[in-house]
Every structure is written in structure tokens, then in C-alpha cells.
Steps between C-alpha positions, in 0.01 A plus 500: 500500500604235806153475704622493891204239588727275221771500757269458834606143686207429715554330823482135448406381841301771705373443922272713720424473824136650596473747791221682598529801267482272196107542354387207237460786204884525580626218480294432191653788386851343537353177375408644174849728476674177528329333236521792257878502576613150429554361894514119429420404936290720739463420842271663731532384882278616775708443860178525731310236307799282357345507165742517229384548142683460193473556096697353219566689158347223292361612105603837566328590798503474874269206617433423840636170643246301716722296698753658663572211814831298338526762191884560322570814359594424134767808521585438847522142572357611828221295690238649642262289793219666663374214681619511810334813617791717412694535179802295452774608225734282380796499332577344148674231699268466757598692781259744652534832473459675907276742584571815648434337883776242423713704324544722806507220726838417310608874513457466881658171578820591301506857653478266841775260377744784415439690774659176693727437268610925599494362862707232417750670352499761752559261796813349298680780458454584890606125553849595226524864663511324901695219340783775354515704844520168686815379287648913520496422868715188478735730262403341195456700258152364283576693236828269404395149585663238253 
């Protein structure tokens, strides 16, 4: 008989951010699931504090990683820095990751670029439409220029 726990595929990279329902048994709890169940990285981050911990799957269990400022995610190829009072993210290549403050920032600066692009637009095709009743006045049709 095919045993379904055979055919589990554990997570191989698993993040939590802490808020203030999470208790310590809990997230011991979920510390010790994720060992039983084969999660190679674990990476607990706490946003009020900035403290970001991590553990590595290393002889078959979970074990905690004590420096975490500069670390690279074996699986990832992600860097974490913790240094500067805030985490930083970055990319295998090197570029940061944004937060969720920049990341709107962006969403709100292109929503303000298109809406002048709209504007734009909008005050060319009055300039075309005035330009086409202008030329209908002179009799020319604007519809069959050469």
C-alpha cells in the first residue's frame, strides 16, 4: 500500500512575519512542524523590532542561524541585511527587493503619469477635432487630404 506522507513535498523555503497574535509556544509549534516535515530554510521576521531570524536544514534538522546581517539563502540566492535598522532584501543579482511603502509610491506615480498622459491625449484630439472644423470651414474636406 502507497503511504500518502511518501508523496508529501514539504515547502522548501518557508517566511513568517510576527504580529501580535503570534505567542512563542506557537511559533515553536511551527518551528518543530517544519522540522518534522523536511523545510530546508525558515525565516521568522518580527516588523516592530526588525529582527529577522533564520534556520538551515543542516544533518537533518532545522538549526538556527546566528548571523543573519549579509546572510544568502542557499535555495534562494536572496540576501538578507538587517543592519541598517530595517530589513533589506535583495535580489540574486543584487537589486533590492521594495517594500510595501515604495512599492505603492510606484503604483501612485504611474497612476499620476497616466493620468497626464489621459490629459494629453485628451487635449490632442480637441486640438485634431478644432483643427478638422477649422479646415470644414475653408471647404476642405479633412477627411480626404492627400
Amino acid at each position: 500500500m502507497h503511504s500518502s506522507r511518501n508523496c508529501y513535498i514539504p515547502p522548501q523555503v518557508v517566511f513568517e512575519i510576527l504580529s501580535y497574535s503570534n505567542d512563542i509556544k506557537e511559533m515553536e509549534r511551527k518551528l518543530e512542524f517544519y522540522d518534522t516535515y523536511g523545510v530546508e530554510e525558515y525565516y521568522l521576521y518580527a516588523p516592530e523590532s526588525f529582527q529577522l531570524d533564520g534556520w538551515l536544514r543542516q544533518n537533518n534538522h532545522l538549526n538556527k542561524l546566528w548571523q543573519m546581517d549579509g546572510w544568502v539563502s542557499p535555495r534562494l540566492g536572496t540576501r538578507f541585511q538587517t543592519g541598517q535598522g530595517e530589513l533589506v532584501i535583495s535580489r540574486p543579482d543584487g537589486q533590492r527587493f521594495l517594500n510595501s511603502l515604495e512599492l505603492n509610491q510606484r503604483v501612485e506615480q504611474a497612476e499620476l503619469l497616466l493620468e497626464q498622459e489621459r490629459q494629453r491625449a485628451e487635449q490632442e484630439r480637441q486640438r485634431a477635432e478644432q483643427l478638422a472644423a477649422y479646415l470644414r470651414n475653408l471647404g476642405i474636406d479633412p477627411d480626404n487630404l492627400p
